[in-house]
Legacy VTK file of the C-alpha trace (Angstrom):
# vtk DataFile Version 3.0
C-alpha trace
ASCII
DATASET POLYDATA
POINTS 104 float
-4.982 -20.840 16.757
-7.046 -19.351 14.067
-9.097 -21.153 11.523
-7.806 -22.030 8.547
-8.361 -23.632 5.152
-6.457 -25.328 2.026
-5.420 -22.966 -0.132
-7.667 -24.628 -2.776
-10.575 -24.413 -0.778
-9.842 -20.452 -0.301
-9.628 -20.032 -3.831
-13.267 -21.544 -4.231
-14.531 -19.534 -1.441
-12.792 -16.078 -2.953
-14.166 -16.969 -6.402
-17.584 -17.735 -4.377
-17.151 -14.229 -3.199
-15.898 -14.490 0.308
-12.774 -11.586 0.171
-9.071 -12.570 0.204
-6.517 -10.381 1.940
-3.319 -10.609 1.197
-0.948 -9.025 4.327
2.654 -9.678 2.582
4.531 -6.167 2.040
3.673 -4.936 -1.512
6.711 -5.840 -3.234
5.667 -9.103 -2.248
2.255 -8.674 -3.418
3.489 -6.723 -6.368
5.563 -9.598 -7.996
2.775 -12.096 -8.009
-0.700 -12.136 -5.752
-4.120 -14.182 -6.208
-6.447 -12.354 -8.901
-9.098 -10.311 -6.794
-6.922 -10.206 -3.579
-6.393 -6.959 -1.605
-3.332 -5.501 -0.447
-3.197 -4.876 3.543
0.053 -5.449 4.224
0.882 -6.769 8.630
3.154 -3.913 9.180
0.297 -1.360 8.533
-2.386 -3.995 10.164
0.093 -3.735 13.442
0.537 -0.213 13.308
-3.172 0.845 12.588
-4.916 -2.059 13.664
-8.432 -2.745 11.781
-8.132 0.385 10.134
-6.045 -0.565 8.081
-8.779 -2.965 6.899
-11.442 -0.570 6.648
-8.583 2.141 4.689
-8.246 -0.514 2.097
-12.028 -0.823 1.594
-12.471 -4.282 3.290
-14.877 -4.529 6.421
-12.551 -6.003 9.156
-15.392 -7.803 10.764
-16.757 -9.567 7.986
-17.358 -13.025 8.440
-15.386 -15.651 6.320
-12.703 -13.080 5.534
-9.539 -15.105 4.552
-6.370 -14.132 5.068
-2.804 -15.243 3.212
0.563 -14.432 3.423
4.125 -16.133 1.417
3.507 -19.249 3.904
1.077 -19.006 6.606
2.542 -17.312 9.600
1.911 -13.530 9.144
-1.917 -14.573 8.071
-2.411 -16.087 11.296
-1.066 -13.493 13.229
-3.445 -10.891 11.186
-6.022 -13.710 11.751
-5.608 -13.630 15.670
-5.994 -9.870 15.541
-8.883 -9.904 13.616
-10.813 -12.505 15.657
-12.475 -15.658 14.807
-14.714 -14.585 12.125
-11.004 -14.649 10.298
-9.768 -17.783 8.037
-6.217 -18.641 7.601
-4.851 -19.780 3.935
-3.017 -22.520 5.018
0.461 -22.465 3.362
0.460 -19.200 1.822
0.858 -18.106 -1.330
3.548 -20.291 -1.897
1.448 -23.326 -1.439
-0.845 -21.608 -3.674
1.348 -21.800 -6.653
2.482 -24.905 -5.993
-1.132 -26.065 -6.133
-1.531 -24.737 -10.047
-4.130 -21.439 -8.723
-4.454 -18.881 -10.857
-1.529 -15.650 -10.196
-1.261 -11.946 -11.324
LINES 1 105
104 0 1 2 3 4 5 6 7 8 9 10 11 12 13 14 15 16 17 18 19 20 21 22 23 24 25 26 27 28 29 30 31 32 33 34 35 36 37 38 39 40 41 42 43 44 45 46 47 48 49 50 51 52 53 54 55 56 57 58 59 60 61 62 63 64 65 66 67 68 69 70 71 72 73 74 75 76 77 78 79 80 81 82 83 84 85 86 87 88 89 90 91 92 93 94 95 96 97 98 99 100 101 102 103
């Protein structure tokens, strides 16, 4: 089970500069996303592994590197690829606008 964090503790983290990745598809991501997050969506991380990471300009190893998804369970499997240096956003995007975050 990977690591993982309340989504309002990510969002002090990613405005603390740790990166946020965002692996919904990119319609998903499209219609509304966390300000600052980057695209990589888990069909691309499954087909290319890491580098699809590293093709989207984030360094797949990096520590702290949080992960979120619509609700939690795509993150954590990105999260279990990507090792334990990975973080979970527990409850997704969805718990993120339910918690009053900022959206684009």
């Amino acid at each position: 089970m990977p690591l993982s964090v309340p989504v309002k503790e990510a969002a002090e983290r990613h405005q603390n500069g740790a990166t946020l990745v965002d692996v919904r598809e990119i319609d998903e991501f499209e219609a509304v996303s966390a300000p600052g997050a980057i695209n990589v969506p888990l069909s691309l991380i499954q087909k290319h592994g890491k580098k699809a990471f590293t093709k989207a300009g984030v360094d797949p190893d990096t520590d702290g590197l949080l992960v979120i998804c619509r609700s939690g369970g795509r993150s954590a499997m990105a999260c279990q690829m990507l090792g334990a240096h990975a973080i979970n956003v527990d409850g997704g995007m969805l718990a993120w606008v339910t918690a009053g975050l900022p959206t684009s």
